[in-house]
C-alpha positions as CSV (number, residue, x, y, z in Angstrom):
1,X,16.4,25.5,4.7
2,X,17.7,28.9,4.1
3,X,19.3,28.9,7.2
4,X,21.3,25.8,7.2
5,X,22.1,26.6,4.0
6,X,23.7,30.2,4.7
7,X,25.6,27.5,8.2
8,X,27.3,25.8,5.6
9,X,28.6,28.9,3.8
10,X,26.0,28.8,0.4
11,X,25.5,31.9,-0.4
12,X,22.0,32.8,-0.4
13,X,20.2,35.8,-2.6
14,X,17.6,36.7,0.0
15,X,15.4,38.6,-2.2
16,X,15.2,36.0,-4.6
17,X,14.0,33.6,-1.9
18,X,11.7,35.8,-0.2
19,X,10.1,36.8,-3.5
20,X,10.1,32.8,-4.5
21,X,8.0,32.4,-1.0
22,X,6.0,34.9,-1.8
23,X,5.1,33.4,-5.2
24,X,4.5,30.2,-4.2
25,X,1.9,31.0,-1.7
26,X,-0.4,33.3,-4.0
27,X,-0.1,30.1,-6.2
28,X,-1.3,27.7,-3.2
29,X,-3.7,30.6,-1.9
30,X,-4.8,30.5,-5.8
31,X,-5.1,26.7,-6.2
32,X,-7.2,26.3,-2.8
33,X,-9.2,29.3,-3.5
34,X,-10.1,27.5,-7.3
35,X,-10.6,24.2,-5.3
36,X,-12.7,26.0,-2.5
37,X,-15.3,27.0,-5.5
38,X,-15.4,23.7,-7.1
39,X,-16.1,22.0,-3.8
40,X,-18.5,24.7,-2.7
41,X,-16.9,24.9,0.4
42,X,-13.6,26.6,1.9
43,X,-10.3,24.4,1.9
44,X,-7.4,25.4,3.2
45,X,-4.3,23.6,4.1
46,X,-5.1,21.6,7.2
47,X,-8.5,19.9,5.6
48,X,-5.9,18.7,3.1
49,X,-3.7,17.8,5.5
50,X,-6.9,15.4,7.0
51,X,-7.0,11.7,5.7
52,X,-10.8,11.9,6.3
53,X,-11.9,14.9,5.1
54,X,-10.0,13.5,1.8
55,X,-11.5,10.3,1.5
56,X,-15.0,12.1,2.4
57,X,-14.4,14.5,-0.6
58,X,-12.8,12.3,-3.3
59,X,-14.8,10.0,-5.2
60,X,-15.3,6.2,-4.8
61,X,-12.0,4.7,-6.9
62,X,-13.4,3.2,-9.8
63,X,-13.5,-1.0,-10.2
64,X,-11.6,-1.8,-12.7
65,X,-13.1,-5.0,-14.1
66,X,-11.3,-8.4,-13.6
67,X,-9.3,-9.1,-16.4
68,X,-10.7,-12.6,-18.3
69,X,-8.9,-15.6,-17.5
70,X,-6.2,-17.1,-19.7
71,X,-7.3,-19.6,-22.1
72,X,-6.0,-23.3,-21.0
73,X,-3.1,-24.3,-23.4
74,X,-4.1,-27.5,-25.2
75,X,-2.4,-30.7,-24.4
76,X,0.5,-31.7,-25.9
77,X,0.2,-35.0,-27.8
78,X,1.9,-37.5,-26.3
79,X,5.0,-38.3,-28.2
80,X,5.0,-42.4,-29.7
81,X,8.1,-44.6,-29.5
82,X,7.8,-47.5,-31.5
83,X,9.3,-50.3,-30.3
């Protein structure tokens, strides 16, 4: 991104975005290293990147009850003409 950024003539702070990249991995290494120890087993980016491994490790979605039905309106009376 930084690249085709600089193509089209942005100027770019380099230190700023190498020190951004750097941040934002120690907060992913972080984050999967807190995961890791609540799953009791290591995670890194390509389990999460796994559709099973996530549906193996997530719980069950809970079933939300079905909601009661509507009440039936009454009938309307129907209307006399007198003749």
């Amino acid at each position: 991104m930084v690249l085709e950024m600089c193509r089209r003539g942005v100027r770019i702070d380099s230190a700023a975005a190498e020190h951004a990249r750097e941040l934002l991995l120690r907060k992913r290494d972080a984050t999967l290293a807190d995961l890791s120890e609540k799953l009791g087993t290591n995670v890194s980016m390509g389990e999460i990147g796994r559709t099973k491994w996530l549906a193996e490790t997530s719980p069950a979605p809970k079933q939300e009850p079905e909601p009661a039905p509507a009440p039936e309106p009454e009938p309307k009376p129907e209307p006399e003409f007198g003749a």
